[in-house]
N, C-alpha and C positions, 0 to 999 in steps of 0.2 A: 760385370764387364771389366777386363784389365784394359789398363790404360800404359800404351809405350809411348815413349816421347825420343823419339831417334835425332840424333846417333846416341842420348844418352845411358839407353839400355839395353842389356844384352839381345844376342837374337834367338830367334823364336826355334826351338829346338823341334818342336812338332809341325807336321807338314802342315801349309793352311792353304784355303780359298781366298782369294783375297780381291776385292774392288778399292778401285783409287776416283778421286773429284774434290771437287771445294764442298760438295754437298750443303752449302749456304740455303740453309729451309727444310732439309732432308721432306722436301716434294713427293708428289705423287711419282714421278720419276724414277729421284734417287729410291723409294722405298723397294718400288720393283725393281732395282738395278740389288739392294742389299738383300730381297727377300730371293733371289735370285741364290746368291752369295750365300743364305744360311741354307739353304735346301739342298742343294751340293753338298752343302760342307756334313750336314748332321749325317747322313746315312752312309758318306764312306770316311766318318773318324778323323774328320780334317777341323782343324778351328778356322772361323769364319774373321776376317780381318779389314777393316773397313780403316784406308789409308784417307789422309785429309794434312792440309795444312794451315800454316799458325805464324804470321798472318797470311790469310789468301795470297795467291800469286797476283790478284787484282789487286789487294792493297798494298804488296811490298811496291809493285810498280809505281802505281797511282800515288803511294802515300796513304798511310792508316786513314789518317781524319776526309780522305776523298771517295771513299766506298761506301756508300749504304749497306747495310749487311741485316740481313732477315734473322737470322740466330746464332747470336753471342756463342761464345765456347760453352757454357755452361750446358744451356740449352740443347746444343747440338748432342753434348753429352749423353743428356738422360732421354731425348729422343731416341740416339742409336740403342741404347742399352732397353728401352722396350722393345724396341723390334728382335732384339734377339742376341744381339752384335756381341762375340765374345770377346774381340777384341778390337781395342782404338789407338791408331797409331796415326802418332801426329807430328807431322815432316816440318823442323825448325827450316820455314823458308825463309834463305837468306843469301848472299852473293853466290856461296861456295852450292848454294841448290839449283841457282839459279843457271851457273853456269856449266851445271852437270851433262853431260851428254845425255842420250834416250840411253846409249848402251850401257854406260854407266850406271845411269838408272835403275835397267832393270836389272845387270848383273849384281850392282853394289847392295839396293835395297830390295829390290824383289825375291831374290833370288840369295843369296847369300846372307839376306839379315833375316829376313820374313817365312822364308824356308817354303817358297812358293809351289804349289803343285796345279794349281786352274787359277785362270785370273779372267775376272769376269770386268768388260769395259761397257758403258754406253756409246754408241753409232760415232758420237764425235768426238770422243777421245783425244786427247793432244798431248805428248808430256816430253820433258828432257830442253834442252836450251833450244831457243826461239822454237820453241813449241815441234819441233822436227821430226817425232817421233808419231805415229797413229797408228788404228788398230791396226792393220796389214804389216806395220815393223814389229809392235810387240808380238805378234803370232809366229813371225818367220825368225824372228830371232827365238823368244821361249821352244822350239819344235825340237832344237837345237841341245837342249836339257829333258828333254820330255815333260815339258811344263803343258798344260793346253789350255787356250785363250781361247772366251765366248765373249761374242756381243750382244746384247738388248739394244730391240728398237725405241725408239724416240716414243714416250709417253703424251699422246695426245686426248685433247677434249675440244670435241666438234669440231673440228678440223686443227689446230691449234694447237702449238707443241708445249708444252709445259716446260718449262726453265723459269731458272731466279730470278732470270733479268728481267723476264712477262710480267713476273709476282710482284717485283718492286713497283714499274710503272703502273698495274693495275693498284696497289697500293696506293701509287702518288697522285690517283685518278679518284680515290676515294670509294673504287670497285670492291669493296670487302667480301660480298659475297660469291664474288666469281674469284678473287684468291682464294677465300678457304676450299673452292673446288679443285683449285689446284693446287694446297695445300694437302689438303685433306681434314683440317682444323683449321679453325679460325685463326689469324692473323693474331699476337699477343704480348704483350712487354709483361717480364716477370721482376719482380727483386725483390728488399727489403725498405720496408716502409721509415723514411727518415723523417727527422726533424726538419721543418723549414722554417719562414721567416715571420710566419703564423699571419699572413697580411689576410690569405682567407679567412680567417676567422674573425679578424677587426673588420670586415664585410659583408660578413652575416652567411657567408658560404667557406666554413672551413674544408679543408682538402687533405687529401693525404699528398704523399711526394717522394717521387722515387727517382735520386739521383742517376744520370745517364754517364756521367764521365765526357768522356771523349768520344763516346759511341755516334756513329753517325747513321742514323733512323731513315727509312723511306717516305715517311710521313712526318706531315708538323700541321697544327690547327687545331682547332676544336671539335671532339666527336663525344657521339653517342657509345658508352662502354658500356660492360659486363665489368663486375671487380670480386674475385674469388678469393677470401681472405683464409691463409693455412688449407687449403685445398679441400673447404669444408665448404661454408656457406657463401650464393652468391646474391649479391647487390647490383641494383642500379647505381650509374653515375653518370655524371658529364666532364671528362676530360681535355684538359690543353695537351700541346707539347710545345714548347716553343723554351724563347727565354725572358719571355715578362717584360717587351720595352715598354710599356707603361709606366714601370718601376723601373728602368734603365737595368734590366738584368741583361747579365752577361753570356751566363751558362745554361745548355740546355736544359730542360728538365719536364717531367712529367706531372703533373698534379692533377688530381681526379677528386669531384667535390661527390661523395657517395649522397645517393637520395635517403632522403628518413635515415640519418645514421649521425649516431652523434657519440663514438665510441675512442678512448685511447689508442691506438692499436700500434705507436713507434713498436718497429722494431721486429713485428710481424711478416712473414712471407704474402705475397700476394701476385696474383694475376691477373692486369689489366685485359680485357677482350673487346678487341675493335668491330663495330657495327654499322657506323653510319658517320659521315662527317657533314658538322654544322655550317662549320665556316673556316677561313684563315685568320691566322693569330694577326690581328693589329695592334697598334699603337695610340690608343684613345689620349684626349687632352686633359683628362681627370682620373681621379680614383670614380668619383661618382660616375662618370659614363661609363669606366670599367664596372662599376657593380649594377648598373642596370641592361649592360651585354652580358653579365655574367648570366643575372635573372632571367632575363630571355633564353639562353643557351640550356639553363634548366628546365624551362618550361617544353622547350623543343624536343629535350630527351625526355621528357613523360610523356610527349603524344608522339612519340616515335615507337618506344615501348608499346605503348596502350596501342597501336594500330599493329602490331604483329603478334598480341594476343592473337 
């Protein structure tokens, strides 16, 4: 999958199909809005172009650290590029995006960078400054070039529309198995396995731990995990997310105590998978009342497990 980063690279010299959205989770939704997009594209010789922005338009507004966001860049990444996506263009949003017209929009990047010939939207489309533009403008505007604009309906399950915003609050509800339905996959935090402060392991439950940054997550607490190390072998665990006020930590982070595992593995790729959540992160008056929550929180992911054999 090529990767353009606009305005910084040239534009696309072959005709494309192309869909636009934050596509935050690439959902059961987006997937039929992009398989929509590669199905067109392949039989009449057009590249498939899945538009997105960096940060979201809900973050530049809100502020980075004020968004919950389902899937990091990376993520979103190697998502689209399974489905098919031959290419990812990703809109530096910023003042001058911001205050772009719709017509501008479409003439500037749709159409003169992207080399548009169909553009496929979902039902609630909105794009160009304060949102001003929807599918009935992009259609009557592209007719105009001989561009032609399709809609897809609204991705529903049991009455119930599927969007990001549903997946986060079912998230922050601790509904894990009705977001992976509308997900299509389980709910899952990926990275690389770092160093921490090794306080689990002076507690008899060492952890692995996986720096978040600045990333602001839908979830915080204790849960029952899946943990998939180099996309091989998977393990039980019991996971926090928080930032450790016990130990007056500051920054969020991840740390997952694997069952039966007592292995090196800094440094390695992995993939936490969300199941079940325990409880909320507190703030105990001991290390000892921290390790006998911990003990408990393990015992609850063994017969958590053990009852879904």
């Amino acid at each position: 999958m090529k990767f353009i980063r606009y305005p910084r690279y040239l534009t696309c010299t072959k005709s494309s199909v192309i869909t636009i959205g934050n596509f935050d989770g690439i959902h059961l939704g987006h997937q039929a809005l992009i398989n929509c997009v590669t199905k067109i594209a392949q039989p009449s010789n057009l590249q498939s172009v899945v538009v997105s922005m960096q940060p979201l338009a809900s973050q530049y507004f809100a502020g980075k650290g004020n968004i919950a966001i389902l899937t990091p860049f990376k993520t979103k990444y190697q998502l689209l590029k399974t489905l098919g996506v031959e290419n990812f263009c990703v809109l530096n949003f910023n003042k001058n995006l911001a205050e772009l017209s719709a017509i501008d929009f479409i003439q500037q990047i749709l159409l003169d960078r992207l080399n548009a010939k169909h553009i496929v939207v979902g039902d609630d489309f909105r794009f160009g400054k304060n949102r001003e533009g929807d599918f009935e403008f992009l259609k009557n505007h592209c007719q105009r070039y001989n561009v032609s604009v399709s809609s897809i309906e609204t991705v529903s399950i049991k009455g119930s529309r599927v969007s990001s915003s549903v997946i986060r609050q079912l998230l922050r509800d601790g509904k894990f198995d009705q977001a992976k339905s509308y997900l299509g996959r389980r709910y899952s935090i990926s990275g690389k396995i770092s160093k921490g402060q090794q306080l689990g392991r002076e507690l008899n439950f060492p952890t692995i731990n996986l720096k978040l940054g600045k990333r602001v997550l839908p979830i915080a607490g204790i849960f029952c995990v899946k943990v998939v190390l180099n996309s091989t072998k998977t393990y039980l665990g019991a996971a926090s997310i928080g930032t450790r006020p016990t130990v007056n930590g500051s920054t969020n982070i991840l740390e997952v105590h694997i069952l039966d595992f007592n292995k090196q593995v800094y440094g390695q790729n992995v993939e936490v998978l969300f199941y079940h959540k325990i409880r909320n992160e507190v703030k105990f008056d001991s290390l000892d009342e921290l390790k006998r929550h911990i003990k408990d929180d393990v015992i609850k992911t063994r017969l958590y497990f053990k009852k879904q054999q």
